[in-house]
PyMOL commands that place a pseudoatom at each C-alpha (Angstrom):
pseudoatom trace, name=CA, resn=UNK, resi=1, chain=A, elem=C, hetatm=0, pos=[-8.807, 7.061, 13.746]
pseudoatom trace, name=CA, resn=UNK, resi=2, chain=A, elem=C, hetatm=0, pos=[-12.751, 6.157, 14.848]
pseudoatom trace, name=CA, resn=UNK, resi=3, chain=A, elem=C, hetatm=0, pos=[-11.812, 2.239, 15.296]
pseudoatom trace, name=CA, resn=UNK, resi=4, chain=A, elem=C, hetatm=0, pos=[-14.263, 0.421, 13.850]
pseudoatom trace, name=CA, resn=UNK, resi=5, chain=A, elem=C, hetatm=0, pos=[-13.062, 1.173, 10.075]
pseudoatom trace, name=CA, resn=UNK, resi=6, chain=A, elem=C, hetatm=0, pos=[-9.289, 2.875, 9.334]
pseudoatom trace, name=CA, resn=UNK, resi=7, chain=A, elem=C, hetatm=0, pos=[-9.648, 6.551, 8.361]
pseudoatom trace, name=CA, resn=UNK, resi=8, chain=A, elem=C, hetatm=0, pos=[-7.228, 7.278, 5.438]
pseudoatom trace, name=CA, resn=UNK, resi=9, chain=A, elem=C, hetatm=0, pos=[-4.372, 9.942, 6.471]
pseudoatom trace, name=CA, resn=UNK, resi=10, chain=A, elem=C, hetatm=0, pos=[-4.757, 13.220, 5.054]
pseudoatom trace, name=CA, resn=UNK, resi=11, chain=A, elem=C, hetatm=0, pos=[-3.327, 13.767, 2.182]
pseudoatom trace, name=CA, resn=UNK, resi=12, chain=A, elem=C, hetatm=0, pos=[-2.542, 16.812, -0.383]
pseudoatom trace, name=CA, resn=UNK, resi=13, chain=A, elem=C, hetatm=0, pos=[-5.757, 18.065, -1.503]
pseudoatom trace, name=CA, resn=UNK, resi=14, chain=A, elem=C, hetatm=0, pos=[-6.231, 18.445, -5.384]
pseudoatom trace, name=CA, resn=UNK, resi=15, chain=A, elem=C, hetatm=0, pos=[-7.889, 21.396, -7.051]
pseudoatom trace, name=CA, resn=UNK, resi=16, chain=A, elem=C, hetatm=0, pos=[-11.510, 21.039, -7.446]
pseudoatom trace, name=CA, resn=UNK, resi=17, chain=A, elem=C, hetatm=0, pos=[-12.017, 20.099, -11.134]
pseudoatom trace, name=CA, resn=UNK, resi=18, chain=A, elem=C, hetatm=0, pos=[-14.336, 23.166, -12.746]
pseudoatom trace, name=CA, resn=UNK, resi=19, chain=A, elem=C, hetatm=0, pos=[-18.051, 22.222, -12.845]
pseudoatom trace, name=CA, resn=UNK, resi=20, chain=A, elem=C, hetatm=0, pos=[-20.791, 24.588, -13.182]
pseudoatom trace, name=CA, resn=UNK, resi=21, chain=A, elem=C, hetatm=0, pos=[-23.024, 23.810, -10.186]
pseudoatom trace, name=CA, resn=UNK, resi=22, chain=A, elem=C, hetatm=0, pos=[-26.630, 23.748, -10.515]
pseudoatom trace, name=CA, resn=UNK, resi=23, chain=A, elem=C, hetatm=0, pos=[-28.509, 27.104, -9.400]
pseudoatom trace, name=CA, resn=UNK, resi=24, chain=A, elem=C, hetatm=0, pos=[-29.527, 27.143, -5.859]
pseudoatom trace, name=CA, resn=UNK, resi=25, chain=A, elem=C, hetatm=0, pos=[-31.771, 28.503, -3.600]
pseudoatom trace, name=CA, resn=UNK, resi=26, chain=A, elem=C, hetatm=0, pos=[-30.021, 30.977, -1.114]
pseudoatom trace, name=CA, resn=UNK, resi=27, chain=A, elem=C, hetatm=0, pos=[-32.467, 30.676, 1.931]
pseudoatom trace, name=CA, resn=UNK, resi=28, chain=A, elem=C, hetatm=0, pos=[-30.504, 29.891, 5.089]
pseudoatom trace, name=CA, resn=UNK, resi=29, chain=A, elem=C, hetatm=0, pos=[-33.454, 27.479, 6.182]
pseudoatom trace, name=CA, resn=UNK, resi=30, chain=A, elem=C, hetatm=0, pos=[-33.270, 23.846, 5.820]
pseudoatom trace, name=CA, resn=UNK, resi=31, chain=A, elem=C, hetatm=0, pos=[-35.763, 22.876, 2.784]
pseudoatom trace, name=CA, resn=UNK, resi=32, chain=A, elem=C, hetatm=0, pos=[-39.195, 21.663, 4.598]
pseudoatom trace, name=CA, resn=UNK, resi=33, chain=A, elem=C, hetatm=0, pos=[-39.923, 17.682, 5.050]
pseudoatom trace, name=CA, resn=UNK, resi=34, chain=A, elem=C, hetatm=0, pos=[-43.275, 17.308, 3.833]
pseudoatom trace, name=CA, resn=UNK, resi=35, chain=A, elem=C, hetatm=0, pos=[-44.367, 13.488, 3.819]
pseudoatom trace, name=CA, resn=UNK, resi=36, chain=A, elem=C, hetatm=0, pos=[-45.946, 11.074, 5.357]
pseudoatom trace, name=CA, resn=UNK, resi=37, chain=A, elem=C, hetatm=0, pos=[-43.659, 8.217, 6.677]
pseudoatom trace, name=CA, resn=UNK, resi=38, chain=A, elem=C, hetatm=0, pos=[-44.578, 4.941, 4.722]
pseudoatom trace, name=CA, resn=UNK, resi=39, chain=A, elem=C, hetatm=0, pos=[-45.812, 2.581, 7.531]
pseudoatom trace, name=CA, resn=UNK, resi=40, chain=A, elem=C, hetatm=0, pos=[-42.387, 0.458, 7.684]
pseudoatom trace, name=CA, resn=UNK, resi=41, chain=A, elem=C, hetatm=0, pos=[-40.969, -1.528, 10.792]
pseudoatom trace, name=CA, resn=UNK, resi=42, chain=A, elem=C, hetatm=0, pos=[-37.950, 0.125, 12.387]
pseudoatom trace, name=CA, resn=UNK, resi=43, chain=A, elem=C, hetatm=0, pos=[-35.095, -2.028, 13.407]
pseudoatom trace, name=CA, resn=UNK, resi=44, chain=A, elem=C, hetatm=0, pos=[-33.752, -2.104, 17.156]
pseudoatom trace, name=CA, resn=UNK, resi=45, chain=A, elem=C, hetatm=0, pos=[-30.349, -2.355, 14.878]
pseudoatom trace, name=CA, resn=UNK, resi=46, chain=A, elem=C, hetatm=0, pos=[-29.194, -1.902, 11.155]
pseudoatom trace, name=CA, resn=UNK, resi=47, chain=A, elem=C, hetatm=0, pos=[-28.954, -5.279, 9.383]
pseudoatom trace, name=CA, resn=UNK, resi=48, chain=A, elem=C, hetatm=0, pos=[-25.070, -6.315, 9.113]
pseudoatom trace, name=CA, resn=UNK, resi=49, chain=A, elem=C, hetatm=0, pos=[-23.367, -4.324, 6.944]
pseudoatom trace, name=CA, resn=UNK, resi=50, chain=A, elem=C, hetatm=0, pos=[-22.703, -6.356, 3.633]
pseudoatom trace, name=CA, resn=UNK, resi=51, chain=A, elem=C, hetatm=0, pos=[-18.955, -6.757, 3.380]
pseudoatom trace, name=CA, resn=UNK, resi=52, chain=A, elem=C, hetatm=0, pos=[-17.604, -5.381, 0.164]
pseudoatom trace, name=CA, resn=UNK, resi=53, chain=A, elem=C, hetatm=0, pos=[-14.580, -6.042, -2.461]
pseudoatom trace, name=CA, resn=UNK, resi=54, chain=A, elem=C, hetatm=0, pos=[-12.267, -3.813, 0.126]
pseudoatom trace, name=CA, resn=UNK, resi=55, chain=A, elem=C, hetatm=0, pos=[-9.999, -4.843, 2.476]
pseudoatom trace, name=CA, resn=UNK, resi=56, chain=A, elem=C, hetatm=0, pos=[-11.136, -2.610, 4.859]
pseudoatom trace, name=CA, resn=UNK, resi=57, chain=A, elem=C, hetatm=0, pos=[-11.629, -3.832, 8.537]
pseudoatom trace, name=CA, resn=UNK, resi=58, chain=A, elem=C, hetatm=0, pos=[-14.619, -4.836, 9.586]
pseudoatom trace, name=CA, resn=UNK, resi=59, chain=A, elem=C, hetatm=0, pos=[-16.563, -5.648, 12.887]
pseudoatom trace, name=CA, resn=UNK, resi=60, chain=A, elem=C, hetatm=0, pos=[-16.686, -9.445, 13.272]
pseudoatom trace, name=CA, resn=UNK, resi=61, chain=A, elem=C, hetatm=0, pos=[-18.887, -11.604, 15.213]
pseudoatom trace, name=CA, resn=UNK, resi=62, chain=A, elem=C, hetatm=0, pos=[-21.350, -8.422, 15.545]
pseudoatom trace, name=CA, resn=UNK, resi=63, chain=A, elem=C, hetatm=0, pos=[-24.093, -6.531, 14.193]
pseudoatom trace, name=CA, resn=UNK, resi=64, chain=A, elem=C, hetatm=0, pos=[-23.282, -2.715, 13.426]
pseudoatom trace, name=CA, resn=UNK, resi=65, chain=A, elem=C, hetatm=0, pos=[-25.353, -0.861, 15.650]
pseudoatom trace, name=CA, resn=UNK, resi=66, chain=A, elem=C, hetatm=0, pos=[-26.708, 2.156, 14.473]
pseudoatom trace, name=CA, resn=UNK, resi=67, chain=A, elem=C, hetatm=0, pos=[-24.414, 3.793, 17.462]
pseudoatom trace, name=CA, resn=UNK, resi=68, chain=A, elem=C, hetatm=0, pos=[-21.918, 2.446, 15.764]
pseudoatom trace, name=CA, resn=UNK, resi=69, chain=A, elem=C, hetatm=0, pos=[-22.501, 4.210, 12.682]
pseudoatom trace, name=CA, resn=UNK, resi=70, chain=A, elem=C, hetatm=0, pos=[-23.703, 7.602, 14.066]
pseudoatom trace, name=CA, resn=UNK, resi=71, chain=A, elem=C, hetatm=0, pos=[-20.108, 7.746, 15.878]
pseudoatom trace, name=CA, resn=UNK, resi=72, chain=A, elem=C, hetatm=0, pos=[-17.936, 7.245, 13.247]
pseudoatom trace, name=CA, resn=UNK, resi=73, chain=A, elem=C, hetatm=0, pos=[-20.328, 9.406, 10.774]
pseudoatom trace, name=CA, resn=UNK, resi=74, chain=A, elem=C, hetatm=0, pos=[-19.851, 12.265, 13.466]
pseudoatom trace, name=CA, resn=UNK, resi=75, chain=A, elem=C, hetatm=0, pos=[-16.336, 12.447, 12.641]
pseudoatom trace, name=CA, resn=UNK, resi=76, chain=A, elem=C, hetatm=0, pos=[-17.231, 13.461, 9.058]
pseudoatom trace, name=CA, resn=UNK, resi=77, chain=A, elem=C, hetatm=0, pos=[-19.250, 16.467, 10.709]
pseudoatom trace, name=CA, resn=UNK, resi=78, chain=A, elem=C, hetatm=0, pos=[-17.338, 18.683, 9.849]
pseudoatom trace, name=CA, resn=UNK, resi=79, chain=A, elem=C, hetatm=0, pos=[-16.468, 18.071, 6.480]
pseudoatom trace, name=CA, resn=UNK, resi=80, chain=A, elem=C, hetatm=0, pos=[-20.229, 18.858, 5.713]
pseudoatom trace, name=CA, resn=UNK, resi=81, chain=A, elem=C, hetatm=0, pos=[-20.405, 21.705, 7.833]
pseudoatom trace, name=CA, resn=UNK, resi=82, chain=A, elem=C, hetatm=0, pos=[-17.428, 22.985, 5.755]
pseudoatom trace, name=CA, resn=UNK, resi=83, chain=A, elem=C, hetatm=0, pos=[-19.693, 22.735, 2.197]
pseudoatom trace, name=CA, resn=UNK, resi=84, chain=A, elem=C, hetatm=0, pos=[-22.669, 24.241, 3.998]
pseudoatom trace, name=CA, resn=UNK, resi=85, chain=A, elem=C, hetatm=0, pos=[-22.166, 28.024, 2.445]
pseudoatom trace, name=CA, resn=UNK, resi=86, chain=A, elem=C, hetatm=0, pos=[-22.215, 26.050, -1.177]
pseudoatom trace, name=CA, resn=UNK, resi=87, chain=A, elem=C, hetatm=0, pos=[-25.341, 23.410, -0.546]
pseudoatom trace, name=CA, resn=UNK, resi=88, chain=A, elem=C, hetatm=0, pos=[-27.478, 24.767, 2.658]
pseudoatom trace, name=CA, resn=UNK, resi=89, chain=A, elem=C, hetatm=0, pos=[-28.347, 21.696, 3.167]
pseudoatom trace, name=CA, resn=UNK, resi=90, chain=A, elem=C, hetatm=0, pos=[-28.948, 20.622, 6.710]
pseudoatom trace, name=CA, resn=UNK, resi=91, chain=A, elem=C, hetatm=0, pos=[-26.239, 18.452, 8.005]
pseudoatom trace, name=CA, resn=UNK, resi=92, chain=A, elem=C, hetatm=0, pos=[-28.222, 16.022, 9.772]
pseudoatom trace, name=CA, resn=UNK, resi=93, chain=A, elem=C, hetatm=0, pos=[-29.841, 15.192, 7.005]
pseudoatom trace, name=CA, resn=UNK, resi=94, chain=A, elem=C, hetatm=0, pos=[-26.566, 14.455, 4.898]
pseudoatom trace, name=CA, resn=UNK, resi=95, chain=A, elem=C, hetatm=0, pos=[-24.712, 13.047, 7.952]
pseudoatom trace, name=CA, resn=UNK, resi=96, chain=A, elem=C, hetatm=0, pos=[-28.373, 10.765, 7.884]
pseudoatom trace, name=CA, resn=UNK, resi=97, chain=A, elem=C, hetatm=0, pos=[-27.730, 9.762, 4.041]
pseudoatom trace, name=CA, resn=UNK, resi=98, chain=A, elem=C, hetatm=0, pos=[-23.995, 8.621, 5.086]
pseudoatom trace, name=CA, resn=UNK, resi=99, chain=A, elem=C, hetatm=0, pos=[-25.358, 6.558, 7.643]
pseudoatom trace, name=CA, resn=UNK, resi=100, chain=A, elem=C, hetatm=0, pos=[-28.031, 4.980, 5.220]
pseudoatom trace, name=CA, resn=UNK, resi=101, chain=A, elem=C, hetatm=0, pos=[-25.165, 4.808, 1.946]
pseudoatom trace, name=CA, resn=UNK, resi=102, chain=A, elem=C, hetatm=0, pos=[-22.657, 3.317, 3.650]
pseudoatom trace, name=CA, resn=UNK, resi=103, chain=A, elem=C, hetatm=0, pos=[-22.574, 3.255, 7.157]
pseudoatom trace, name=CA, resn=UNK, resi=104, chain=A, elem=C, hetatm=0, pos=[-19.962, 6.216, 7.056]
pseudoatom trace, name=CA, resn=UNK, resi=105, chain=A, elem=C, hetatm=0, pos=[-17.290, 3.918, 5.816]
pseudoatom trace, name=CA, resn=UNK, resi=106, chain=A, elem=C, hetatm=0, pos=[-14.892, 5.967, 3.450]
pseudoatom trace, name=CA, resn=UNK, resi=107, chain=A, elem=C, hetatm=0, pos=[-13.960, 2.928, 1.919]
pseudoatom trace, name=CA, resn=UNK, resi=108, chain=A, elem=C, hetatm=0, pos=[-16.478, 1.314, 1.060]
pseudoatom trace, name=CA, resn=UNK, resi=109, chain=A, elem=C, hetatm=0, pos=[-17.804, 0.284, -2.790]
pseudoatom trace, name=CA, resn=UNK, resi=110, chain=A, elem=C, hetatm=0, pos=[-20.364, -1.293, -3.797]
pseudoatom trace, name=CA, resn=UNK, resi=111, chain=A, elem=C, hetatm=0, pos=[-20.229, -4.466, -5.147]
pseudoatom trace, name=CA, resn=UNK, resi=112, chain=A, elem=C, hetatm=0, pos=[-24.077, -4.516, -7.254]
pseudoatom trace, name=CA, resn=UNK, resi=113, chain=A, elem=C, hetatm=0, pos=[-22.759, -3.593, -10.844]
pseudoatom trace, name=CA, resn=UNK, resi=114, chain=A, elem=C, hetatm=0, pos=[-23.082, -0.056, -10.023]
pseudoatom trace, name=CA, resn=UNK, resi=115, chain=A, elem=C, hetatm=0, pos=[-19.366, 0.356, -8.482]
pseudoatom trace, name=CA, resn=UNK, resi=116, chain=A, elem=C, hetatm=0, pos=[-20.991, 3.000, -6.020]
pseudoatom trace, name=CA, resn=UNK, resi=117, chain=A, elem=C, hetatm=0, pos=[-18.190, 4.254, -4.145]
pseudoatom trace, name=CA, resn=UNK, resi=118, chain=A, elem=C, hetatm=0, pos=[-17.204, 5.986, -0.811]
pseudoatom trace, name=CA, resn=UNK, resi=119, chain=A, elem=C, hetatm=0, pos=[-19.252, 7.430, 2.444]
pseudoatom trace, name=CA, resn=UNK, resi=120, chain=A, elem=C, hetatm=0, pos=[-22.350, 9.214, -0.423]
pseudoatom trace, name=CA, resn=UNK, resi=121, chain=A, elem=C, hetatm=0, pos=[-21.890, 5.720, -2.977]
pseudoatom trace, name=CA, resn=UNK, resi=122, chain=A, elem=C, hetatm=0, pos=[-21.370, 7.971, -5.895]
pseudoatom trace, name=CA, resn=UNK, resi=123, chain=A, elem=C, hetatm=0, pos=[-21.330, 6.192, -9.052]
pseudoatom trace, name=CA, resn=UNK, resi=124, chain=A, elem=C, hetatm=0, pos=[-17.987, 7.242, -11.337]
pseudoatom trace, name=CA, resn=UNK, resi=125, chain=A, elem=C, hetatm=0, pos=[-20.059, 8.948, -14.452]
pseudoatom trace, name=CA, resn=UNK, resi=126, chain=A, elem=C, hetatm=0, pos=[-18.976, 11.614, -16.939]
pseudoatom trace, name=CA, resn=UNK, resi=127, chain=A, elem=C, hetatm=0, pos=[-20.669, 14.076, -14.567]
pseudoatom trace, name=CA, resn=UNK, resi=128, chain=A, elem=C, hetatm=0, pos=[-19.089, 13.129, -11.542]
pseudoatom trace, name=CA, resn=UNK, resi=129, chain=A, elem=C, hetatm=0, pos=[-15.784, 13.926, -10.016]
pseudoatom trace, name=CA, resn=UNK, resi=130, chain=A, elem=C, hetatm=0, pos=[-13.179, 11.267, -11.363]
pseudoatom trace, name=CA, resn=UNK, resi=131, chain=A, elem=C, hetatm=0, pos=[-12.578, 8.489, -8.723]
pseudoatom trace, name=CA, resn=UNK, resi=132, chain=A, elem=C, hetatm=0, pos=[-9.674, 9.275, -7.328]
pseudoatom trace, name=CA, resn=UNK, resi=133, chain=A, elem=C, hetatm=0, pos=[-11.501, 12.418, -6.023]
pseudoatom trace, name=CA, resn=UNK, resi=134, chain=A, elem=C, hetatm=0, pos=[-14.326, 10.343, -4.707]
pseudoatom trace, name=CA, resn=UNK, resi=135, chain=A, elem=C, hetatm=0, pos=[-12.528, 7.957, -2.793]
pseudoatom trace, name=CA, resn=UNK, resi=136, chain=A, elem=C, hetatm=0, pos=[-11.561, 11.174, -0.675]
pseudoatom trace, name=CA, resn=UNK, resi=137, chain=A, elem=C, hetatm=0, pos=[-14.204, 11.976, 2.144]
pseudoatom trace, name=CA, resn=UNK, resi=138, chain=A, elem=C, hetatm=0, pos=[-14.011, 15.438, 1.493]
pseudoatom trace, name=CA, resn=UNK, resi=139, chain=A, elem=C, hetatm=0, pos=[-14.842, 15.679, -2.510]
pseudoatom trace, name=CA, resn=UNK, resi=140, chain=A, elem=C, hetatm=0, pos=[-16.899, 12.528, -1.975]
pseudoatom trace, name=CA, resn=UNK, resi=141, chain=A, elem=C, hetatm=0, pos=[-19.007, 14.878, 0.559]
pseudoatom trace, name=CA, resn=UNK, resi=142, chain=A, elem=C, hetatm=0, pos=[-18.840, 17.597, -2.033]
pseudoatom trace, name=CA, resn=UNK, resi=143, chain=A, elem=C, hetatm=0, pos=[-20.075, 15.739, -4.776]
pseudoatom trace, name=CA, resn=UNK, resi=144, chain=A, elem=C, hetatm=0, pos=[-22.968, 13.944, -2.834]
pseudoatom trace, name=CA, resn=UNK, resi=145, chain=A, elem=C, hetatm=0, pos=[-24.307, 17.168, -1.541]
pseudoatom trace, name=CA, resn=UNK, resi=146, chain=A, elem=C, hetatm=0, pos=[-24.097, 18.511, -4.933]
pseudoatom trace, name=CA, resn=UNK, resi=147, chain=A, elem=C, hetatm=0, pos=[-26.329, 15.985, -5.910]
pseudoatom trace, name=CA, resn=UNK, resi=148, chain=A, elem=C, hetatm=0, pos=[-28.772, 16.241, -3.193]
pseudoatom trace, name=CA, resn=UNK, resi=149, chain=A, elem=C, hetatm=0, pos=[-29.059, 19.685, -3.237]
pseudoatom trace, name=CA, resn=UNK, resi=150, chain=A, elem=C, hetatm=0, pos=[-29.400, 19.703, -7.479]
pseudoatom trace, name=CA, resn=UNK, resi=151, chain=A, elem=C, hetatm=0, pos=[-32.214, 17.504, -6.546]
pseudoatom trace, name=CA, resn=UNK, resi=152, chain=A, elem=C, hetatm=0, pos=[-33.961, 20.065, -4.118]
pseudoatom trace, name=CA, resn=UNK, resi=153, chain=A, elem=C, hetatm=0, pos=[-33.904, 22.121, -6.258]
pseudoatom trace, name=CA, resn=UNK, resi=154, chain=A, elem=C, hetatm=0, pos=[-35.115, 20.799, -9.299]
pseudoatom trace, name=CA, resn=UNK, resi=155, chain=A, elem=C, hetatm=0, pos=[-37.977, 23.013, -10.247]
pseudoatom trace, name=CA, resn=UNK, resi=156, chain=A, elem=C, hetatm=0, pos=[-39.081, 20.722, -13.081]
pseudoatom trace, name=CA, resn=UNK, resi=157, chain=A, elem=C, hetatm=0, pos=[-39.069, 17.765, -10.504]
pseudoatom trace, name=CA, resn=UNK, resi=158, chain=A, elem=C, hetatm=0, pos=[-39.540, 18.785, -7.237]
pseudoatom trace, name=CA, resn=UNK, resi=159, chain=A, elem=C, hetatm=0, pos=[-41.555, 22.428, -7.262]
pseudoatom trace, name=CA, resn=UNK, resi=160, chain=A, elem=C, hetatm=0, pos=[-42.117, 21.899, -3.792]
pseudoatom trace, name=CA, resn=UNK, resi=161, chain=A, elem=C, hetatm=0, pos=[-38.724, 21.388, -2.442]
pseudoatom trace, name=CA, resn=UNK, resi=162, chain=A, elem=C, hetatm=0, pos=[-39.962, 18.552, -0.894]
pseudoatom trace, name=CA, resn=UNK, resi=163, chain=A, elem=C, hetatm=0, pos=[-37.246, 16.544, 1.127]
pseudoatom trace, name=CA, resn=UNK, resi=164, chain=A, elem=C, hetatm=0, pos=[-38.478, 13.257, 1.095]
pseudoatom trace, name=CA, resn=UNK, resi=165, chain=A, elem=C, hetatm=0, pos=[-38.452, 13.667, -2.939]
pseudoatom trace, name=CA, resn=UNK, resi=166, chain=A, elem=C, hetatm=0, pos=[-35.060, 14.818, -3.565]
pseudoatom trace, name=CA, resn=UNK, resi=167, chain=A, elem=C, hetatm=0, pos=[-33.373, 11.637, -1.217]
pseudoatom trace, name=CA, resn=UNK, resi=168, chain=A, elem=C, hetatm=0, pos=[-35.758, 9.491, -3.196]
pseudoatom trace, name=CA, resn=UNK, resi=169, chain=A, elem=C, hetatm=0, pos=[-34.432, 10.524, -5.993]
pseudoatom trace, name=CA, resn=UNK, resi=170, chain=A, elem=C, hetatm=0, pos=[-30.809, 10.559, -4.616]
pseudoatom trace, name=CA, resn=UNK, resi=171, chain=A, elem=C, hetatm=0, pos=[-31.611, 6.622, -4.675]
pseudoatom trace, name=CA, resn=UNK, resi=172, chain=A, elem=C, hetatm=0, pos=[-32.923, 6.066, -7.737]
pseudoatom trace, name=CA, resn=UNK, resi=173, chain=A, elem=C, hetatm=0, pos=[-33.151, 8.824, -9.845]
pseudoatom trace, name=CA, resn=UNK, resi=174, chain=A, elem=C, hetatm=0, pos=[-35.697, 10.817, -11.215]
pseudoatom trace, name=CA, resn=UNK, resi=175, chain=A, elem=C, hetatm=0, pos=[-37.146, 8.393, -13.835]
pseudoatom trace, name=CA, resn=UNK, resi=176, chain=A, elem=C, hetatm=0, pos=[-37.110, 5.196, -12.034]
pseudoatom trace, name=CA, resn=UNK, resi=177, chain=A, elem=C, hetatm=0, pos=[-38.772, 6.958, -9.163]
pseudoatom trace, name=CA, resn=UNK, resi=178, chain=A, elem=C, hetatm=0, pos=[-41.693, 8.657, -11.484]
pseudoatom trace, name=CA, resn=UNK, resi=179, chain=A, elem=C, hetatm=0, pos=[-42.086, 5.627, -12.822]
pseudoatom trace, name=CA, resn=UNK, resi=180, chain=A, elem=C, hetatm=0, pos=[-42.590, 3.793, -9.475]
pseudoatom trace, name=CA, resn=UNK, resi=181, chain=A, elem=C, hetatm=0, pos=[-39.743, 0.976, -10.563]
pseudoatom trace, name=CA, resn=UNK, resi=182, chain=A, elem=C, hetatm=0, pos=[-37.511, 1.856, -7.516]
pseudoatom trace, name=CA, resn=UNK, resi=183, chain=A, elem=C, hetatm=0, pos=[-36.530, -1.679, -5.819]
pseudoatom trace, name=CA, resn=UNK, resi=184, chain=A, elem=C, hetatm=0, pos=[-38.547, -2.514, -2.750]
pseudoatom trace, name=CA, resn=UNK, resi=185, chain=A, elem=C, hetatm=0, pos=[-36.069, -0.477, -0.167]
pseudoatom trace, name=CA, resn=UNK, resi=186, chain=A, elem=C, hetatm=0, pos=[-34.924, 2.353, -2.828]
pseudoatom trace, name=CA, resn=UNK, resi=187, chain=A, elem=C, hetatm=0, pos=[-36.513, 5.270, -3.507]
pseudoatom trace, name=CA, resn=UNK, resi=188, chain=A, elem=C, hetatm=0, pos=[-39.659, 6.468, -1.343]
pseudoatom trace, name=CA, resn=UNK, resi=189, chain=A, elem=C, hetatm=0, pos=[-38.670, 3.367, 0.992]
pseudoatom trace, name=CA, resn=UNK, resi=190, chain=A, elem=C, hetatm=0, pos=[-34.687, 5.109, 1.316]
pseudoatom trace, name=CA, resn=UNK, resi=191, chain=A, elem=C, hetatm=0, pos=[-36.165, 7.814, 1.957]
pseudoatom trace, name=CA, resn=UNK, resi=192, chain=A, elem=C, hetatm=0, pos=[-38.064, 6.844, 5.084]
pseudoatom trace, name=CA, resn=UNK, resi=193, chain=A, elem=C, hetatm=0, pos=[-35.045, 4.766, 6.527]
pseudoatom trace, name=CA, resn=UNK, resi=194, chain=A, elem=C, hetatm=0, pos=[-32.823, 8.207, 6.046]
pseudoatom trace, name=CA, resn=UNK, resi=195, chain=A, elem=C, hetatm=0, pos=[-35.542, 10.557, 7.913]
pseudoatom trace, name=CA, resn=UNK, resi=196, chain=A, elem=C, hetatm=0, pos=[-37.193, 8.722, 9.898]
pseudoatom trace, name=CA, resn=UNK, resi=197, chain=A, elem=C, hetatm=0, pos=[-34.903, 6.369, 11.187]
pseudoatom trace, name=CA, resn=UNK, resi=198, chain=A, elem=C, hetatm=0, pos=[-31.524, 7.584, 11.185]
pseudoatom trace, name=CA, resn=UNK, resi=199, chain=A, elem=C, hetatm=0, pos=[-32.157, 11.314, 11.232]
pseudoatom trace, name=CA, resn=UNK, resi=200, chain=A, elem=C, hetatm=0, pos=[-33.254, 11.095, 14.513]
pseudoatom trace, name=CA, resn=UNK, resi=201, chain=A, elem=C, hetatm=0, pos=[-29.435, 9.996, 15.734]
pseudoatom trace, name=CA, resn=UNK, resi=202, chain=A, elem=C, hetatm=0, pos=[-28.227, 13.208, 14.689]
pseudoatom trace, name=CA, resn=UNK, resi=203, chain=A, elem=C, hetatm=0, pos=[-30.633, 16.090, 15.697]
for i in range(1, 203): cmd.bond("trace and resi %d" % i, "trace and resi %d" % (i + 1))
show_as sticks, trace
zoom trace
């Protein structure tokens, strides 16, 4: 239990459905950041989280503070550590992404038309895990860093493996975000808030 928001019990994990994973690289070092920062103001806190459709508790009377959210994310820790041998990506990084998605509340969803769902927001497609895996941290994890790391590796898209690309993409996906239609805080924006301003919490 991390207090703020109730961590679901544990309960019988399910096979992992087969999917044929995108080709990775094999390096053991963290793919380089390679970007300039945009010049955007950093909070002294994150903006109140945005309740959702869930019942699930939230702080009242209070902003979340981002040492809020880097606690409870830090429970997930290892989780993400477990999928590093699969995605090497750093952990930071995705433990960073959490913290930007949905302030590491397993339960949340979003409530924008998208029905984005759990600690990544993954969006239930045909190429997804089925819900009722994502609603559980661990395949939620797994299917985020899937993403991210498909994204990283994009040689079409991202030659240069560059970091600040692939969680710009994460956003908003790779057409919005060549054709520069990301909404004012997605894509290059997202990216900023997740390495330059929560990052730093985890490192």
């Amino acid at each position: 239990m991390c207090g703020i928001y109730s961590i679901p019990n544990d309960i019988p994990e399910p096979e992992l459905p087969t999917i044929t994973p995108t080709p990775v690289v094999t390096s053991t070092e963290y793919p380089p950041r390679i970007v300039e920062p945009l010049s955007i103001p950093t909070p002294e806190k994150v903006p109140t989280v945005v309740p959702s459709k869930t019942s699930t508790p939230r702080p009242t009377g209070e902003e979340v503070t981002a040492e809020i959210v880097v606690r409870l994310c830090e429970y997930y820790r290892p989780l993400v550590e477990g999928w590093y041998d699969e995605f090497p990506i750093d952990p930071n990084i995705v433990l960073a992404v959490m913290a930007q998605e949905s302030a590491c509340n397993p339960n949340e969803m979003s409530d924008d038309g998208y029905s984005t769902i759990g600690l990544m927001q993954i969006a239930v497609k045909p190429w997804t895990l089925a819900e009722e895996y994502l609603w559980q941290p661990r395949w939620n994890i797994w299917q985020g860093m899937y993403m991210l790391n498909a994204n990283i590796n994009n040689e079409e898209e991202n030659p240069e493996k560059d970091m600040h690309r692939a969680l710009a993409a994460y956003n908003c996906g790779w057409t919005s975000l060549n054709a520069d239609v990301c909404l004012y805080f997605g894509g290059p924006v997202y990216a900023d808030k997740v390495l330059y301003y929560w990052l730093p919490y985890f490192e």
